[in-house]
N, C-alpha and C positions, 0 to 999 in steps of 0.2 A: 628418686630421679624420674619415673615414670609419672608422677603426679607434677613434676617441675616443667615436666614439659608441654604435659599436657595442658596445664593452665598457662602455659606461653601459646602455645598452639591456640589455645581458643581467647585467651587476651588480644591475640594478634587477629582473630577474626571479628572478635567484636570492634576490636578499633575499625577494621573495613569493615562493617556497618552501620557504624554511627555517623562515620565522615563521608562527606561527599566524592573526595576522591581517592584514589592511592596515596598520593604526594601529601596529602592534609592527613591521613592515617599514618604516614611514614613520621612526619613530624611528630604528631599527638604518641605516637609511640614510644620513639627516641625520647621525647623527654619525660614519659612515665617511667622508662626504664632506669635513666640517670634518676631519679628522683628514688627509685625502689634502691641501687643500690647504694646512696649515700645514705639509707635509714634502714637499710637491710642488719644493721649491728657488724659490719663485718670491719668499715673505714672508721665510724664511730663507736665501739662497743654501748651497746645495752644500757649499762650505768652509766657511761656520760654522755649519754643525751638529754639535753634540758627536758625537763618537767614538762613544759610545755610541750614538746614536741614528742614527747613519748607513744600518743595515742596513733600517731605514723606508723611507729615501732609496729604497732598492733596488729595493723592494717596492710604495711607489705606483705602482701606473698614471699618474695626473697628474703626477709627474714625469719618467716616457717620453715623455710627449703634449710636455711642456716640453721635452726637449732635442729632439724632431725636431723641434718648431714652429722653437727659437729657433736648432737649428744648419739646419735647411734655407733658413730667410729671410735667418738675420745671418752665418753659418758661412763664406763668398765674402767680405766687404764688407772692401775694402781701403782705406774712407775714413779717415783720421786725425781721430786725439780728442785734444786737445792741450787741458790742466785743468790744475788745480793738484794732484790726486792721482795721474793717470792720464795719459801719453801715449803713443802707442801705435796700432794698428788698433782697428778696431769688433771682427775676428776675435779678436785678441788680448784685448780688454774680456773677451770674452764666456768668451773660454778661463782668464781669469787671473778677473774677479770671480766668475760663475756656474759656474768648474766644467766648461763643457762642451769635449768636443771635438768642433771641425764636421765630420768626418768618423765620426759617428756614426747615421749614416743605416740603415744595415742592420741593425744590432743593435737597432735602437730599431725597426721594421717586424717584425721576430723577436716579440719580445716583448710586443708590444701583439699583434698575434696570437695569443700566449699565453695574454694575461690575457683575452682573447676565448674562447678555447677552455677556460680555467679557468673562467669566469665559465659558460657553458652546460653543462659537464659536470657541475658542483654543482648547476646549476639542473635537469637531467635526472635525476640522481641523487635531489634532493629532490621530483620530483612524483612518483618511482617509488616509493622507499620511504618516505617521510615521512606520514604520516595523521593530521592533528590535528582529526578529526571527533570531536564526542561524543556517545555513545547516551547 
């Protein structure tokens, strides 16, 4: 959760510094953020997201937040789910409906790190060179 925020924290900074104003950062946000979470896997899971639009999957932040949220809480859970579509573990559910595997802890702490350090390095980059003053 501290890496979740942090790279909202500094997403949000680099959008004010890319855009000219507040109000053009407020928009360009707003709809990064609708965007992260209709491919975060959580509205459309994992496996049915078309092929093509998989490499999204990759690429939100929100959907790294999602698999270490849901393999570090549910990724152990050995309780049985017995339905009429699904029987099985909770681990199992979550590996076979959602996509994830609960042994994805380190790679997901990688990379949210990443988009951390992507997020501030654009944001650095644009207070350095970027100048939207006008005489």
């Amino acid at each position: 959760m501290f890496l979740t925020f942090t790279y909202f924290t500094f997403y949000g900074m680099m959008a004010v510094g890319l855009t000219p104003s507040l109000h053009m950062a407020a928009v360009v946000s707003s709809a990064f953020y609708s965007f992260w979470n209709l491919l975060s896997g959580f509205l459309v899971p994992k496996p049915r997201i078309p092929g093509w639009w998989i490499w999204l999957y990759y690429i939100c932040p929100v959907a790294w937040t999602l698999k270490g949220i849901i393999s570090s809480q549910l990724g152990d859970v050995e309780t049985m789910i017995v339905e009429p579509t699904f029987k099985g573990t909770v681990k199992e559910y979550v590996s076979t409906v959602f996509g994830i595997d609960p042994d994805i802890k380190g790679p997901v702490v990688a990379v949210l790190i990443g988009f951390c350090i992507l997020f501030f390095g654009v944001f650095i980059f644009s207070v350095k060179f970027l100048n939207f003053q006008k005489r």
